[in-house]
ChimeraX commands (.cxc) that place a marker at each C-alpha (Angstrom):
marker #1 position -1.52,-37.37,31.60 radius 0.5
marker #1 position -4.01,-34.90,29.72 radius 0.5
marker #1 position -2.64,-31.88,27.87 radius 0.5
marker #1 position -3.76,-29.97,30.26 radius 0.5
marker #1 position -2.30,-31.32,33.66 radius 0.5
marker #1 position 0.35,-29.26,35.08 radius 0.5
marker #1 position 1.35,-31.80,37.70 radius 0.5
marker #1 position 2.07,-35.49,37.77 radius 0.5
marker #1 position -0.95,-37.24,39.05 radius 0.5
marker #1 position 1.56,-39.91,41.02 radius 0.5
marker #1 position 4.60,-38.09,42.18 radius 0.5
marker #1 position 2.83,-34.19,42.07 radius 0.5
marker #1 position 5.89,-33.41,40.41 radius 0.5
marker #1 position 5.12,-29.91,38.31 radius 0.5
marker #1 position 5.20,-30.21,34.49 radius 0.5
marker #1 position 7.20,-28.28,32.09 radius 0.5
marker #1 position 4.29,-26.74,29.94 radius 0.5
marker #1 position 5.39,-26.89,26.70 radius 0.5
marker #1 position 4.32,-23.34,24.23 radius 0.5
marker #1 position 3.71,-24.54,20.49 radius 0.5
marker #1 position 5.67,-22.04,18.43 radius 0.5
marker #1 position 4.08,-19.74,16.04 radius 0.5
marker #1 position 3.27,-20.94,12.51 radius 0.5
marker #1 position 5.97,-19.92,9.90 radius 0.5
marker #1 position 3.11,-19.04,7.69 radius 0.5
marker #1 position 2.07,-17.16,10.08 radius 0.5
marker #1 position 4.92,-15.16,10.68 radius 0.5
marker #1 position 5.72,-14.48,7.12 radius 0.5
marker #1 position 2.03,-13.54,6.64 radius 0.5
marker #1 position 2.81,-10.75,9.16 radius 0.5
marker #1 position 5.81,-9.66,7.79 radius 0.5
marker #1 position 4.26,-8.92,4.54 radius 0.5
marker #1 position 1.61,-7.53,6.15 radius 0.5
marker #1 position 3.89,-4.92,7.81 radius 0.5
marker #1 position 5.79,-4.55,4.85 radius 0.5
marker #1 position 3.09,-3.56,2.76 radius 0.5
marker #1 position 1.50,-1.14,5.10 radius 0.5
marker #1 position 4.73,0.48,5.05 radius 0.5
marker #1 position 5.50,0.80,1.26 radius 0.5
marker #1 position 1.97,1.65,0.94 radius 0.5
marker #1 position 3.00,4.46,3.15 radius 0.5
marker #1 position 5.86,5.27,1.05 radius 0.5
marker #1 position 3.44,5.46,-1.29 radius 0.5
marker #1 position 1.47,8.18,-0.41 radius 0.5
marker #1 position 5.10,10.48,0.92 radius 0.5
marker #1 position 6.89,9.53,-2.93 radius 0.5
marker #1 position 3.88,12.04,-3.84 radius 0.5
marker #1 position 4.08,14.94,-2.43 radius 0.5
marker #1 position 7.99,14.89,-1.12 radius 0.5
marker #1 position 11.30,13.86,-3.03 radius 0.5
marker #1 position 12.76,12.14,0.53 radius 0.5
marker #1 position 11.80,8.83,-0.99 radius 0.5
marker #1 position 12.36,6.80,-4.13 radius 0.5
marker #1 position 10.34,7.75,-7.33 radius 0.5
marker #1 position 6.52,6.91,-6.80 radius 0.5
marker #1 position 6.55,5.10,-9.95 radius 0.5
marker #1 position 8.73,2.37,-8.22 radius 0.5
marker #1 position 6.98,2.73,-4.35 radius 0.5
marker #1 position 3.63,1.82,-6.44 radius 0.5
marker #1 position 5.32,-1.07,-8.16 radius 0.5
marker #1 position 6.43,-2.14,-4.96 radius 0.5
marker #1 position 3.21,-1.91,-3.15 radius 0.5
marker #1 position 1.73,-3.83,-6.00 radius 0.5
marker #1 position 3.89,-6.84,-5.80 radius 0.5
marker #1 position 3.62,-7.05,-1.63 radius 0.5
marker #1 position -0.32,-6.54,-1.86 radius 0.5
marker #1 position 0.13,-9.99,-4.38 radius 0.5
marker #1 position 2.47,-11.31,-1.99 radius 0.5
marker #1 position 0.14,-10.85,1.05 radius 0.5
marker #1 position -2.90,-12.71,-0.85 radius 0.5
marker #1 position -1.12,-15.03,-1.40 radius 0.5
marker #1 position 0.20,-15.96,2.18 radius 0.5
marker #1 position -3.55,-15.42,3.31 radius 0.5
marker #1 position -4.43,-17.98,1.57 radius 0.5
marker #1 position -1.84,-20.24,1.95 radius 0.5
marker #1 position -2.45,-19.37,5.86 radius 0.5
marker #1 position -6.13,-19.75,5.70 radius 0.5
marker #1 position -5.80,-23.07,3.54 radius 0.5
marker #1 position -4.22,-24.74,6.49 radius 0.5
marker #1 position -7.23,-24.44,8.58 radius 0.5
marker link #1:1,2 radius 0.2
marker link #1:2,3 radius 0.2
marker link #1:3,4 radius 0.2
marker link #1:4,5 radius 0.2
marker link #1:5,6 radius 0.2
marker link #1:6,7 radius 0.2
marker link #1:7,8 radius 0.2
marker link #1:8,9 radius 0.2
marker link #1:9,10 radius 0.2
marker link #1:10,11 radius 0.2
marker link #1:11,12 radius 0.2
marker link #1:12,13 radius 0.2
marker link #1:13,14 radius 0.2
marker link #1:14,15 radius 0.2
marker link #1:15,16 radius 0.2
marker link #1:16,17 radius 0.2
marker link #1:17,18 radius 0.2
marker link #1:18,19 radius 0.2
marker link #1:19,20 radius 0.2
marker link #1:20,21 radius 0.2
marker link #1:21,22 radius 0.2
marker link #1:22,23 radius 0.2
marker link #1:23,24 radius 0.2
marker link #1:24,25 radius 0.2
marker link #1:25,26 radius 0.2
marker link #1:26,27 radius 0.2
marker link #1:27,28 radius 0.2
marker link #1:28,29 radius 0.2
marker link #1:29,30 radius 0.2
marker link #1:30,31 radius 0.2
marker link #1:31,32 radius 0.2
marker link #1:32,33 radius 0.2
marker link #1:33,34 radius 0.2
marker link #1:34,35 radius 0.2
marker link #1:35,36 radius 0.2
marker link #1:36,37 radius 0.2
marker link #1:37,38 radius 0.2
marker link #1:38,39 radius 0.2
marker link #1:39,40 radius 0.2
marker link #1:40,41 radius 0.2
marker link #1:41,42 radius 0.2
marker link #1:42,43 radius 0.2
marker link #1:43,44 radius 0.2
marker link #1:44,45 radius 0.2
marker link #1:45,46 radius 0.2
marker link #1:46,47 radius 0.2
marker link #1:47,48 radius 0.2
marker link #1:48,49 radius 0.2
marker link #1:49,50 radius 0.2
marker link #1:50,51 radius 0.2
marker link #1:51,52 radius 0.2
marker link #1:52,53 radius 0.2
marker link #1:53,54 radius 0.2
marker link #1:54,55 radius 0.2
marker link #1:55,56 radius 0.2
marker link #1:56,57 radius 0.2
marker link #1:57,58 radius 0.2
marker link #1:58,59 radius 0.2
marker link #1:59,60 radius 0.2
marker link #1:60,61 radius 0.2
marker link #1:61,62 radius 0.2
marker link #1:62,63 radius 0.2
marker link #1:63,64 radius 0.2
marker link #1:64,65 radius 0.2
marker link #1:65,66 radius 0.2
marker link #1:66,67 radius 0.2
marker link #1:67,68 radius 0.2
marker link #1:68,69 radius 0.2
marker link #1:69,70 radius 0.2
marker link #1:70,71 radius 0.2
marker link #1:71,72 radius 0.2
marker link #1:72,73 radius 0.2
marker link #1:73,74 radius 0.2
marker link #1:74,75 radius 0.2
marker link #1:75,76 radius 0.2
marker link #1:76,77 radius 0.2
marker link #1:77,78 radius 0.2
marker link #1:78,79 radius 0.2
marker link #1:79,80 radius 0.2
view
């Protein structure tokens, strides 16, 4: 049977189709991705309102995601 058969080609019987699960890499890569769109949104409200932390440590925090994020890009992009 071919990958892309969704019956049996003796008995017609129908096929589970089996999804491949999303990368790991992947998913992380997303997180991080998320994660740094929101602290660098943090970011920009530590400025102008006292709501969040000091901007001092939102910009740190932005700053070690946006490395983080490179680096799964490239660890995701290296696999391909």
């Amino acid at each position: 049977m071919a990958k892309t058969d969704v019956s049996c080609i003796n008995c017609g019987e129908l096929v589970n189709v089996v999804v491949p699960k999303t990368n790991l890499k992947k998913r992380f890569g997303k997180v991080v991705t998320v994660l740094f769109i929101l602290s660098a949104a943090l970011t920009v409200v530590a400025l102008f309102t006292s709501y969040v932390g000091s901007f001092m440590t939102c910009l740190g925090a932005t700053i070690v995601l946006l490395m983080v994020k490179k680096s799964a890009d490239e660890m995701s992009s290296s696999e391909q």
